[in-house]
C-alpha positions as CSV (number, residue, x, y, z in Angstrom):
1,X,-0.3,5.8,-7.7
2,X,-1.3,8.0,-4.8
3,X,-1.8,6.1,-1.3
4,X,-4.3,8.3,0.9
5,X,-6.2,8.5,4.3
6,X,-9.5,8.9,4.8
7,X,-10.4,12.1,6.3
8,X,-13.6,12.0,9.1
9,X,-15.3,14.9,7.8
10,X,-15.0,14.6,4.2
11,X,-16.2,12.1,1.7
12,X,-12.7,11.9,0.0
13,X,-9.2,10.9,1.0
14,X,-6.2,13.1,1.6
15,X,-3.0,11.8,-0.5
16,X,-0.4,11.6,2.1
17,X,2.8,13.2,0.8
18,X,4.7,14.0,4.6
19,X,4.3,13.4,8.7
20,X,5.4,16.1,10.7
21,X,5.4,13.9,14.0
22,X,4.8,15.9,17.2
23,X,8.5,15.9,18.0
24,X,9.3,18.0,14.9
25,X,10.4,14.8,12.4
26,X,9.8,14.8,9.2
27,X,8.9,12.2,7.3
28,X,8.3,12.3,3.5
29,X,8.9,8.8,2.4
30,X,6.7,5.7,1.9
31,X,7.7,5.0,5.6
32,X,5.7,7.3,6.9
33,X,2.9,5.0,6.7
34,X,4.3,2.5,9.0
35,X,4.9,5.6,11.5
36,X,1.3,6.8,10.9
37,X,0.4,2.9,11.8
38,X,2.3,2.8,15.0
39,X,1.9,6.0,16.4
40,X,-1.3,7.9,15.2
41,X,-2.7,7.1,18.8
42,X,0.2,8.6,20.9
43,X,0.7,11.6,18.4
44,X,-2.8,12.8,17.4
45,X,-1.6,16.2,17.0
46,X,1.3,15.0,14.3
47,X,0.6,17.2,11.0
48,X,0.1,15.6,7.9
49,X,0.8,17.6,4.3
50,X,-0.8,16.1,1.3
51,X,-3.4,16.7,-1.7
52,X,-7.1,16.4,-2.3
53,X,-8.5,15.0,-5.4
54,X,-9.1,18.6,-6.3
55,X,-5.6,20.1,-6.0
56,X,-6.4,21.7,-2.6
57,X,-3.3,21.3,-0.2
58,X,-4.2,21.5,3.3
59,X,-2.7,20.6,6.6
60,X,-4.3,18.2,8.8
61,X,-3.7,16.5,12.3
62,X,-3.3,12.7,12.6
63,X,-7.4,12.8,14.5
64,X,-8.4,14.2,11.4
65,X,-8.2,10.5,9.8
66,X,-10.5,7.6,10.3
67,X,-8.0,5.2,11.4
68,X,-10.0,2.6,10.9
69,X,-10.2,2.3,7.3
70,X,-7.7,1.0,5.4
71,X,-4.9,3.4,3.3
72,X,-6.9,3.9,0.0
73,X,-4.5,3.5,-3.5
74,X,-5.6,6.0,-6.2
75,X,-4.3,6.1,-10.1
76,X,-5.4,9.4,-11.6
77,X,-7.4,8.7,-14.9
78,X,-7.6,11.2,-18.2
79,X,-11.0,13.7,-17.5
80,X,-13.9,13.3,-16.9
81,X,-13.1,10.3,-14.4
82,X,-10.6,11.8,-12.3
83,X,-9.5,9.5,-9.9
84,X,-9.6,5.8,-9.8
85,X,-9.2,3.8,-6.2
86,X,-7.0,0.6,-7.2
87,X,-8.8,-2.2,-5.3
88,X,-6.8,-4.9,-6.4
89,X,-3.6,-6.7,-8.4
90,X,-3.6,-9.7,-10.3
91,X,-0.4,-11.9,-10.7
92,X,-1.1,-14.2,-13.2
93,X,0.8,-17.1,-13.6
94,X,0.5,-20.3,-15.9
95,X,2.6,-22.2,-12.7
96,X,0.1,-21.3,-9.9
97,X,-2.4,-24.4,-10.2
98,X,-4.9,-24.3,-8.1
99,X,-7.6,-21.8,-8.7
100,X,-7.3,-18.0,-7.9
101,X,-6.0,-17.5,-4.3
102,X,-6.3,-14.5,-2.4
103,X,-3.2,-13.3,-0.7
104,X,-2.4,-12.1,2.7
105,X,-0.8,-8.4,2.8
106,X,2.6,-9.4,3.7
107,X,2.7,-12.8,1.6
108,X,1.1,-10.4,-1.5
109,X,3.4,-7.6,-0.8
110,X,6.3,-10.2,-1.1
111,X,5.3,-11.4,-4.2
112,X,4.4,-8.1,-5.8
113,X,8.1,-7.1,-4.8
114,X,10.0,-10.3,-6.6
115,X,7.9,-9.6,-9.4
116,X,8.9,-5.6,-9.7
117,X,12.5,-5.9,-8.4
118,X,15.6,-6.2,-10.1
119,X,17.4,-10.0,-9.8
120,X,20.3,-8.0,-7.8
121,X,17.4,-6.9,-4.9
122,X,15.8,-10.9,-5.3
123,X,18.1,-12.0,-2.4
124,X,17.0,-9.2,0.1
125,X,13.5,-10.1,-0.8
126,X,14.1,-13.9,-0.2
127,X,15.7,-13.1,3.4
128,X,12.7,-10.8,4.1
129,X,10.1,-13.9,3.1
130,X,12.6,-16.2,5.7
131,X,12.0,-13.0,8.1
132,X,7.9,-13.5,7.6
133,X,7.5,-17.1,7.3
134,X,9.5,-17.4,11.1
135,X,6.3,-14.9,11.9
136,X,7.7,-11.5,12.2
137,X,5.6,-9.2,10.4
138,X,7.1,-7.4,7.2
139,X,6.9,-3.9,8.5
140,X,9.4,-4.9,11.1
141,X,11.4,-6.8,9.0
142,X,11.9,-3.7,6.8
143,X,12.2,-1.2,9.8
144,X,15.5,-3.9,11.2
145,X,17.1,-3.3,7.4
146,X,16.1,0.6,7.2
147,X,19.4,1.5,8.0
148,X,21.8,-1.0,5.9
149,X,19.4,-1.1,2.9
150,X,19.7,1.6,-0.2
151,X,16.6,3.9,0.2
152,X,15.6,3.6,-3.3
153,X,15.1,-0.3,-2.9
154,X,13.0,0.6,0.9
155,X,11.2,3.4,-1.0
156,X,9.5,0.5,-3.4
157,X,9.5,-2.4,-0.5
158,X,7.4,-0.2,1.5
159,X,4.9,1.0,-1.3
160,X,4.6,-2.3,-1.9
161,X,3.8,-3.3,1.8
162,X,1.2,0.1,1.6
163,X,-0.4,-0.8,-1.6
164,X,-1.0,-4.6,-0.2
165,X,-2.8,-3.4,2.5
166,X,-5.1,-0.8,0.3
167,X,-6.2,-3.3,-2.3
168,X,-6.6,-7.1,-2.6
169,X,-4.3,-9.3,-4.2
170,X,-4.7,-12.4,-6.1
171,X,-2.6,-15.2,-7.7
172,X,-4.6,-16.9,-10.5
173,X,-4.1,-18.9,-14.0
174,X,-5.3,-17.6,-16.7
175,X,-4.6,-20.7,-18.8
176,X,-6.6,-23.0,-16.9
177,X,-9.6,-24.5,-18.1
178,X,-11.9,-23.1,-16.9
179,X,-9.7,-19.8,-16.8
180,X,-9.0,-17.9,-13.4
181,X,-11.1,-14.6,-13.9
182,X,-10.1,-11.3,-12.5
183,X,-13.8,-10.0,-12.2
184,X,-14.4,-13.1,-10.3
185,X,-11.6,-12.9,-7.9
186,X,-11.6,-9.4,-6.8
187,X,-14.3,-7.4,-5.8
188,X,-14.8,-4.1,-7.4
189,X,-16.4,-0.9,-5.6
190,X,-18.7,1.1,-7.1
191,X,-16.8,4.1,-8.7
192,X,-17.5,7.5,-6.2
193,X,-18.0,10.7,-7.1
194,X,-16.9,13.8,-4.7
């Protein structure tokens, strides 16, 4: 899965792969999308290195980006399709029993992360949950550990945290009667063509 930015001035997204802020930092990990959020005001001539659905590689400057859109999550698909924008996750789950519930991005990116991670990372994801219920918002929670936490488990926290603000997430039963339907709890976009 690719995470990219939409570009002003074309109709498809660069996939970020690394920040060069304005100060000469580089940043090539998953984090750099919590920089980008935080700072693509103050540093709107930061570079940013990536790849375009059609294998071109160019170099663009934070105002290149409509900041106002969301970061997009892409899967690339066997030809002819291409690429694929993900616009959403199910978690299904015979406990959850009310009908299908959309999630909020840091409540869905917590849940997405107990679901992938190992039962050795579950604690750190149970003291970031305490972290967001008490109202501070997940990106901070993860920038306060950034330091003290193995990269490898921040690298998948923070795609996590990315992907659940790029595409909807939703709890739902399939085992209920009626059953919880993806189709009916996520909306799908129309597929585009570049």
């Amino acid at each position: 899965m690719l995470f990219g930015l939409s570009i002003l001035t074309a109709p498809f997204p660069l996939f970020v792969g690394a920040v060069m802020t304005e100060r000469n930092t580089l940043l090539d990990q998953m984090s750099a999308f919590a920089w980008i959020e935080d700072n693509y005001i103050e540093q709107p001539r930061a570079e940013v290195f990536g790849l375009t659905p059609f294998g071109e590689q160019p170099v663009l400057f934070m105002r290149d980006f409509d900041m106002d859109r969301p970061v997009e999550a892409w899967l690339q698909a066997p030809q002819p399709i291409g690429w694929v924008r993900a616009v959403g996750a199910a978690i299904a789950s015979s406990h959850h029993a009310v009908e299908a519930q959309s999630l909020p991005p840091d409540e869905a990116a917590l849940a997405l992360m107990a679901l992938d991670l190992p039962p050795d990372a579950q604690p750190f994801v149970e003291s970031l949950a305490m972290d967001v219920a008490r109202g501070v918002p997940l990106k901070t929670a993860l920038r306060q550990r950034r330091k003290t936490t193995d990269p490898a488990l921040m690298h998948v926290c923070d795609g996590w945290r990315v992907f659940s603000r790029s595409a909807g997430v939703v709890r739902l039963n399939p085992l209920r009667n009626p059953p919880d339907r993806v189709e009916d709890a996520l909306r799908l976009a129309p597929p585009r063509r570049w």
